[in-house]
N, C-alpha and C positions, 0 to 999 in steps of 0.2 A: 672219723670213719669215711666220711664222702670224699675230703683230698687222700686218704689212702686208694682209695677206690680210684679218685680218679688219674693218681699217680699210676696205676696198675693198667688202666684203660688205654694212655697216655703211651706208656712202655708196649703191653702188646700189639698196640696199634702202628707204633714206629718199626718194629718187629715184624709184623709181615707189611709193611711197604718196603724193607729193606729185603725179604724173600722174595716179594713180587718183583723186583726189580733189580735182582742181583744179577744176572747177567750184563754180561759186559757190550757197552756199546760202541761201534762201529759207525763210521761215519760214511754215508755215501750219497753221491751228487747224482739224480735223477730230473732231467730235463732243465737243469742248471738251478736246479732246487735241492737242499741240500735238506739231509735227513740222519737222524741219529736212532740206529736200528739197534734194539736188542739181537745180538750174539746167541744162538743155541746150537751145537753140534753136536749132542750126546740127545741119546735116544729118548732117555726119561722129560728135556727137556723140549723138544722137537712136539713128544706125547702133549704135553701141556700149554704150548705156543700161549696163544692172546687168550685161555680161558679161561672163564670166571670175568674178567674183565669189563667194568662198565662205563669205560669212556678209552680214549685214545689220545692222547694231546696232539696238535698239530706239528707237524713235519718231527715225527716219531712211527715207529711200528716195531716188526722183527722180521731179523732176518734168518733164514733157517740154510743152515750146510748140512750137505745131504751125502753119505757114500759116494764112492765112484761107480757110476754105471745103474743110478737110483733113476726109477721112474718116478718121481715122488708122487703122490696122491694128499689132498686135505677135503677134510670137511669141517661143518660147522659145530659140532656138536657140543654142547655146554657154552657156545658163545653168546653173548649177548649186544654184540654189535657187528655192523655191516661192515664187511674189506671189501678193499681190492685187492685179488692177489695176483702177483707177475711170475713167472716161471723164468728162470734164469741161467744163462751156460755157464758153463767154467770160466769165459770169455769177459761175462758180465754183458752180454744181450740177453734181451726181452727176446723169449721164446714163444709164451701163452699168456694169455692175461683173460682174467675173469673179473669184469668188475661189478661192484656192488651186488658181493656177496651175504647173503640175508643169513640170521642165523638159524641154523636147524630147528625146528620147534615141534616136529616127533620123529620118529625113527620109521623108515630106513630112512638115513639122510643123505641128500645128494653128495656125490663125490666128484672133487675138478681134477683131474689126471694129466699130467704134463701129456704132451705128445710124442716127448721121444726122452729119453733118459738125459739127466742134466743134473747140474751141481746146488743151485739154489733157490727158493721160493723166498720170495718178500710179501708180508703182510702191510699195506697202510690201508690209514681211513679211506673209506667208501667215497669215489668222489673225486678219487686222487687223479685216476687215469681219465678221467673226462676234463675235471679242472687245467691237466698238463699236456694234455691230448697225446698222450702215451699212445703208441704203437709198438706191436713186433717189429722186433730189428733193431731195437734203439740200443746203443752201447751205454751202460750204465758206467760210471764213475765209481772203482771199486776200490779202496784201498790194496795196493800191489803187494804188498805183504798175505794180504787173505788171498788174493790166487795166486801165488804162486805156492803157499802152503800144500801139504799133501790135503785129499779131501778126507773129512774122518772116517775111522771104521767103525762096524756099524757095534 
C-alpha cells in the first residue's frame, strides 16, 4: 500500500512539474548573460506568469509577448517571490525596469505599467538588474525569429 501510494505521489508530482513548466523556452542574452526565459503569448498564460512559484533558478524567468499596441501592466499578486521586471520594445530595448519587486501581500496591489505601449515584459530573479547594472536603453539579445514573428493576438 505505501509503494502504491508512493508510486502515485511520484506520478502526480512529475505531472505538474511538467505543467509548470511546459512552456517553451527561449534563449536570450542580457548584459552578456545569457538566460533561458519561459515562452507565454496567449492570454490564459500571460494571466498565470511566475504564480504560485516558490523559487526561481538562476539565469532563468519568463518572458511574456504581448499584442501589438499593448501597454502591458503586472502586478504581484498570488506571487511568492521578488522580480525584477524590464519592459521591453519590439526592438528588444529596455524601456522600464522595476527592480526588486515584493510580492503583493493584500489587495489593492501595486501595478507597474509600461510607459508607452511595447511588445515584451521579462520577469528574473530580484537582483538581476542591480547584480548586471541594467539600464534603459540596453539592447537585449533576442532570438531573430521571435521578432520578426507577427506579435500575438490578443
Amino acid at each position: 500500500m505505501k509503494l502504491a501510494l508512493a508510486i502515485v505521489f511520484l506520478l502526480v508530482n512529475s505531472l505538474w512539474i511538467n505543467i509548470v513548466s511546459a512552456n517553451p523556452l527561449v534563449d536570450v542574452v542580457i548584459a552578456d548573460q545569457s538566460y533561458q526565459l519561459e515562452y507565454v503569448a496567449d492570454p490564459e498564460s500571460r494571466r498565470q506568469g511566475l504564480m504560485g512559484r516558490a523559487s526561481l533558478a538562476p539565469d532563468t524567468g519568463m518572458l511574456f509577448d504581448f499584442p501589438q499596441g499593448t501597454q502591458p501592466k503586472i502586478w504581484m499578486r498570488n506571487m511568492q517571490i521578488s522580480l525584477d521586471l524590464l519592459f521591453v520594445d519590439n526592438h528588444g530595448r529596455i524601456v522600464d525596469i522595476y527592480p526588486s519587486v515584493p510580492p503583493c501581500i493584500s489587495m489593492p496591489c501595486t501595478v507597474y505599467s509600461a510607459s508607452q505601449p511595447l511588445r515584451f515584459v521579462i520577469e528574473v530573479a530580484a537582483g538581476t538588474v542591480e547584480s548586471l547594472g541594467l539600464e534603459t536603453g540596453l539592447l537585449l539579445q533576442m532570438p531573430a525569429q521571435l521578432l520578426e514573428q507577427p506579435a500575438p493576438s490578443y
